[in-house]
C-alpha positions in Angstrom: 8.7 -10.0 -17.5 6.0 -8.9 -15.6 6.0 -6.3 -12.7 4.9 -8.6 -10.2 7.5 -11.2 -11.2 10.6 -8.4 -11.3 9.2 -7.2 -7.7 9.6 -10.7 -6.5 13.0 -11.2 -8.2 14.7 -8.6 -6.3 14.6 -10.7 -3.4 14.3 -14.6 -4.5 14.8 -15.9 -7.6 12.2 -18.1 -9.0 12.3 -20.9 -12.2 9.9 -20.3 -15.5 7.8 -23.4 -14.5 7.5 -21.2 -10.4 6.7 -18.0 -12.3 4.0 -19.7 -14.3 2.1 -21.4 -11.7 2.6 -18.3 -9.9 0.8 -16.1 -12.4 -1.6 -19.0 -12.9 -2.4 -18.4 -9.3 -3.1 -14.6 -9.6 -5.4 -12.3 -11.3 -5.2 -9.1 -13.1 -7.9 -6.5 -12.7 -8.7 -2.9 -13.7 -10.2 -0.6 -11.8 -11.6 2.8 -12.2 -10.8 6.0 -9.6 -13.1 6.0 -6.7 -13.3 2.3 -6.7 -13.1 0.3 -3.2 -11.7 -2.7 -3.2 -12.1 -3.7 0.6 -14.8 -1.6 2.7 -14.1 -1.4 6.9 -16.0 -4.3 8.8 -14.8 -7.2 5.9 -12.3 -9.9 6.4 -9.7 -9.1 3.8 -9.2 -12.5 1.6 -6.6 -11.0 -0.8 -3.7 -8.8 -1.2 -3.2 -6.5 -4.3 0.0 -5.3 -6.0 -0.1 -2.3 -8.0 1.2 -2.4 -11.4 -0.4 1.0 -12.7 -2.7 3.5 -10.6 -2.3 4.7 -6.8 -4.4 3.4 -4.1 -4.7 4.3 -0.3 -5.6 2.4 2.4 -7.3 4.4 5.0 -10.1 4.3 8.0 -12.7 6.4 9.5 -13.1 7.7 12.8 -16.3 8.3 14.9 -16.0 11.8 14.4 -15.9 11.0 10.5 -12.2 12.1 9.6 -10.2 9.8 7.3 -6.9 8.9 8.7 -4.6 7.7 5.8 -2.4 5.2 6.8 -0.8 4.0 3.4 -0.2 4.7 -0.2 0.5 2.3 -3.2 1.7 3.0 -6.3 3.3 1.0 -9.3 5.5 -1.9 -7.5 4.5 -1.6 -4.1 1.7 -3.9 -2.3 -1.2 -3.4 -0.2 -3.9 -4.8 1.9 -5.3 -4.8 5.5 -2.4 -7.0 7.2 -4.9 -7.3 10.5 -7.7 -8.5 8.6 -5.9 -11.0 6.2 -4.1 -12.7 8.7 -6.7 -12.9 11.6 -9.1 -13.6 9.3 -11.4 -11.3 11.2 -13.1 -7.8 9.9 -10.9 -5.3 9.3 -11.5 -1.3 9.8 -9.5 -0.3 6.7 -10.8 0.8 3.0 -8.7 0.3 0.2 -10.2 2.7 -2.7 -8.2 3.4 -5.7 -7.2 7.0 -5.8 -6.0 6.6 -10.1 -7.4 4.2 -12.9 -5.3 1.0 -11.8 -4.1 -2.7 -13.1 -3.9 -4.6 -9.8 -2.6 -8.1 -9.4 -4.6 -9.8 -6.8 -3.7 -12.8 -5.0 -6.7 -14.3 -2.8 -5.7 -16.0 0.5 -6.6 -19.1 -0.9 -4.0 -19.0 -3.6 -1.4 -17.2 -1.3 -1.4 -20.6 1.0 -1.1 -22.7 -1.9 1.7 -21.2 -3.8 3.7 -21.1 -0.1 3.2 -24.8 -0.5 4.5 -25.0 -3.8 7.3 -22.5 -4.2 8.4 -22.3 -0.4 11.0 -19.4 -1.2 7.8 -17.2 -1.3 7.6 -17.6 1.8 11.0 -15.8 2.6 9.8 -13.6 -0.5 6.7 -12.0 1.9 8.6 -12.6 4.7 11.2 -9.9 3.6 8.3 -7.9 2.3 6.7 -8.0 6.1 10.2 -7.2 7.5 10.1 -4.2 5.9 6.9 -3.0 6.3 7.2 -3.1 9.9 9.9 -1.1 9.6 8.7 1.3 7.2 5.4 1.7 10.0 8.0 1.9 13.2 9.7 5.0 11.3 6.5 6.3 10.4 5.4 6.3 14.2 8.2 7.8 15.6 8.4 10.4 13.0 4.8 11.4 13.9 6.4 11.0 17.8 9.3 13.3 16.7 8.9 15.8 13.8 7.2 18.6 13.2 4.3 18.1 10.3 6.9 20.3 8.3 9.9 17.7 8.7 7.1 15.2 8.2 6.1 16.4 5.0 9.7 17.3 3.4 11.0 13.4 4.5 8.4 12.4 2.5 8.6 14.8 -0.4 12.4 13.3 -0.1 11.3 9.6 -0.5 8.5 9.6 -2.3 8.4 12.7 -4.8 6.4 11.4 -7.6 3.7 10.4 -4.9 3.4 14.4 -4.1 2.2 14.7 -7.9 -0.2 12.1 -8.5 -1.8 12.3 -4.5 -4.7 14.6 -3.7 -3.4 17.2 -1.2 -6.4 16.7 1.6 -5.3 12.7 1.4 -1.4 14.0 2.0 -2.5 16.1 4.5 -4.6 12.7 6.5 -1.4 10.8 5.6 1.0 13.0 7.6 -1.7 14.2 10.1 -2.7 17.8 9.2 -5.6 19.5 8.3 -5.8 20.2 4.7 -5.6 24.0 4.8 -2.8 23.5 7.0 -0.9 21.3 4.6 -1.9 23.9 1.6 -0.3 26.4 3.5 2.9 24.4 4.7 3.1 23.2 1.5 3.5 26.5 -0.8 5.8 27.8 2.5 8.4 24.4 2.0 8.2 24.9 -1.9 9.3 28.4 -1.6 12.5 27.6 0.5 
């Protein structure tokens, strides 16, 4: 079974013949390091789910600092959420941090198979539900801890992330310089 149709089956269950036109309704790419898949000031017309690789979605201030505001690694989804649904231009990039096999659904397609499988629908629903979340903890988090806490809460959750994630993009994630973070860092290692 494919990753993308065990990722759906944790939360709906779908038959063979709704698994097939669902894969007949994506596509599976490769994509080298350094590659950006959605550039600030586009309308976003797809999402992409990670099945190997880690991508970032980020954007750049005026001053020219990146301001990462989400990882993806195997299993997890991303996309510019504001873009895709207003269908306006967004002011994220999505570049791929490590060589990646990325399912992408267009819009398009997404609308269609909502038509034809309706428990998708609850499927990216759930999915939505708990991104919110996931961003409401993040904000108060940067509200309410120290970078320190910051960074060991998400060396808790996400520790293989810490590995495969260059440190100046951890450091933008969490909201710290990068010589900052290098030092925090070795400090919270040695504890």
């Amino acid at each position: 079974m494919s990753k993308l149709l065990q990722n759906i089956s944790i939360h709906v269950s779908l038959t063979p013949e709704e698994e097939s036109l669902l894969l007949s309704k994506t596509e599976t790419k490769n994509f080298k390091a350094k590659t950006i898949l959605l550039s600030s000031g586009e309308i976003a017309n797809c999402t992409y789910f990670v099945n190997s690789g880690v991508l970032r979605s980020f954007n750049i201030n005026d001053n020219i600092i990146e301001h990462v505001l989400h990882f993806a690694c195997e299993g997890w989804w991303i996309g510019d959420m504001y873009s895709y649904i207003t269908e306006k231009p967004g002011n994220l990039f999505i570049e791929v941090l490590e060589d990646a096999e990325v399912v992408v659904i267009s819009k398009e397609n997404h609308q269609e198979l909502y038509k034809e499988i309706p428990k998708l629908e609850r499927f990216f629903r759930i999915l939505a539900e708990n991104s919110l979340v996931a961003h409401q903890e993040r904000l108060m988090d940067n509200l309410s801890l120290s970078a320190e806490e910051r960074f060991e809460k998400m060396y808790k959750k996400y520790p293989s992330l810490i590995q495969k994630v260059a440190q100046k993009h951890l450091a933008s994630y969490i909201g710290v310089t990068p010589e900052f973070f290098s030092k925090m860092k070795s400090r919270l290692l040695k504890k």
